[in-house]
C-alpha positions as CSV (number, residue, x, y, z in Angstrom):
1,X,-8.5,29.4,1.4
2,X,-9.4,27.4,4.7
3,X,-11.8,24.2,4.2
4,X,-15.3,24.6,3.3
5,X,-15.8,21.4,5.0
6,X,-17.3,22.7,8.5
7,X,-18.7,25.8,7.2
8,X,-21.1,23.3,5.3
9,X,-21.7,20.6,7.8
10,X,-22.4,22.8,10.4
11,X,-25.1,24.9,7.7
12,X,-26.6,20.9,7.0
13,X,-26.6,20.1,10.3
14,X,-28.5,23.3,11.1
15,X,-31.0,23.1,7.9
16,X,-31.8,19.6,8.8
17,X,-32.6,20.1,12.3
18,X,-35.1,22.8,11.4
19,X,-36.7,20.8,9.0
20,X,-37.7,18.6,11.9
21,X,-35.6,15.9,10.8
22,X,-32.5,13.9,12.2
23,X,-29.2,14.9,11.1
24,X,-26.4,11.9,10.5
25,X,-22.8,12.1,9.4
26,X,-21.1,9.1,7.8
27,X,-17.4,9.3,8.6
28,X,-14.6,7.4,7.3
29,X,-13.2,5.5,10.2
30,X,-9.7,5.3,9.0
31,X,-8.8,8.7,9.0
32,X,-5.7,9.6,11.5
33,X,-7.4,11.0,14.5
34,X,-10.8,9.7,14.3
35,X,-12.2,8.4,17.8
36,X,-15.4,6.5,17.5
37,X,-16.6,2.5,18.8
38,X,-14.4,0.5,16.6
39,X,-17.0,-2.2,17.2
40,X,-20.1,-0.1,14.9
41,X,-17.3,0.7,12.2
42,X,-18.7,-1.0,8.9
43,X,-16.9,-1.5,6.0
44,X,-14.0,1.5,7.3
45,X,-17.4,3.9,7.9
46,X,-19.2,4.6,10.9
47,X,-22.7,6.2,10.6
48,X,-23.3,8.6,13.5
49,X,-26.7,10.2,14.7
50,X,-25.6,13.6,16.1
51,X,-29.0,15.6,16.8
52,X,-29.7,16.9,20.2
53,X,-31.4,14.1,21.8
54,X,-28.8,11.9,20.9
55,X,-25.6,13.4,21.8
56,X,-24.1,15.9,24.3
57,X,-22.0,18.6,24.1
58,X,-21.6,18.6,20.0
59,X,-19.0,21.3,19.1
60,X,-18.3,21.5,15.0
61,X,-15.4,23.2,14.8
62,X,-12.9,24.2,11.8
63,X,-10.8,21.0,12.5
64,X,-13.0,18.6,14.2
65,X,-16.3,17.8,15.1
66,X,-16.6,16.4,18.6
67,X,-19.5,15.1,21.2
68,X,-20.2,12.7,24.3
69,X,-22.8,9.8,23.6
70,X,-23.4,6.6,24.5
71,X,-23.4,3.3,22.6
72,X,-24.5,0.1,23.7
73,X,-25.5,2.3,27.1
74,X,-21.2,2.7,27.7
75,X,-20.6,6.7,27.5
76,X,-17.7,7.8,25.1
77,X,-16.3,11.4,23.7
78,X,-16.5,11.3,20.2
79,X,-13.6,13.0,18.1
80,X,-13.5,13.3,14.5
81,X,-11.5,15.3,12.1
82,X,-13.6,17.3,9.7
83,X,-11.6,15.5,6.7
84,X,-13.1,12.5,8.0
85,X,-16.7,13.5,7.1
86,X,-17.7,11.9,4.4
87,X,-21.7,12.9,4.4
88,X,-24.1,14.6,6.1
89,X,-27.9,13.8,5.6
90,X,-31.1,13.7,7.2
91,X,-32.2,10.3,8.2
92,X,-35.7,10.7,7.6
93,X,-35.4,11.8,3.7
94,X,-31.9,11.6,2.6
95,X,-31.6,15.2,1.9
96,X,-27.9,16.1,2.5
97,X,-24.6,16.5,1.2
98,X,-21.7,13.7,-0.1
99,X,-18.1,15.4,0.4
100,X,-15.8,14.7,-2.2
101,X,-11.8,15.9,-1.4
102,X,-11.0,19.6,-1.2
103,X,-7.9,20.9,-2.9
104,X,-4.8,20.6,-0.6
105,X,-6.1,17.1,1.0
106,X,-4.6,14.2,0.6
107,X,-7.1,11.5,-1.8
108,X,-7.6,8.6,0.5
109,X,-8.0,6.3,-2.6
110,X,-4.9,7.9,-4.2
111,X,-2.3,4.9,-4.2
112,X,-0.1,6.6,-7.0
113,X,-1.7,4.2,-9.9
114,X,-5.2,5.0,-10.7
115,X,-5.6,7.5,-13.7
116,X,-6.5,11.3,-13.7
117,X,-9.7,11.8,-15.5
118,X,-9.3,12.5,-18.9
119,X,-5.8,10.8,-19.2
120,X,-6.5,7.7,-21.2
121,X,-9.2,6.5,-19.3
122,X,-12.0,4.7,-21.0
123,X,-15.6,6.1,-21.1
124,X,-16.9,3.0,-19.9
125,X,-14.8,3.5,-16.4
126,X,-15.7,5.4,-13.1
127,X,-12.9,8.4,-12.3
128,X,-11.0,7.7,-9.3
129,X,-11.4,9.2,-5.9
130,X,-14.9,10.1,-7.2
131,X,-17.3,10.6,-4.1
132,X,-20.1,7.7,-4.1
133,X,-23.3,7.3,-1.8
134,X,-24.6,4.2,-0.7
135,X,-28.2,4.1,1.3
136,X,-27.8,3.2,4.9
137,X,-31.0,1.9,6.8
């Protein structure tokens, strides 16, 4: 089966806007492909409004989500591979969805050495490649 990825973020994206609120997407910066301002990347993320009033031309396709917008007043096209979404959330309450890996996509975190859950692990230990959510202000 294809990706549920951009089926979902453009549904969020839609139910946010709605809801009157303001619809961001974290992405992970260090994906292959991904085209943002290098100088707002945090920590390998880069949170990105993308509601109407602060970007142009958004297009969420099945591969890539893309837009014009301008940061720091310099205007830029936007391009980011769906894979590369980690989030999607509305600003004002948090309501959203955290994106964990899909079967068939390479685990970012995967380096060959961390543990499947359930292999040994112990109970005291967080699985690998598990999605986590951190609050951005």
């Amino acid at each position: 089966m294809t990706s549920s990825r951009p089926y979902l973020v453009r549904a969020f994206n839609e139910w946010i806007l709605d809801n009157d609120c303001t619809p961001y997407i974290v992405v992970d910066a260090g994906v292959q492909g991904v085209q943002v301002p290098t100088e707002h990347v945090a920590n390998g993320q880069i949170v990105l409004n993308i509601s109407p009033g602060a970007v142009r031309g958004l297009v969420i396709g099945n591969g890539a989500l893309e837009f014009s917008a301008r940061f720091g007043g310099v205007p830029m096209q936007v391009f980011i591979p769906l894979q590369a979404v980690m989030a999607v959330y509305a600003k004002e309450n948090g309501e959203g969805m955290v994106f964990g890996s899909e079967p068939g996509s390479p685990d970012p975190d995967d380096d060959g050495t961390s543990d499947s859950p359930g292999s040994g692990q112990s109970s005291g230990e967080r699985p690998s490649g598990r999605p986590t959510l951190k609050v951005v202000k």
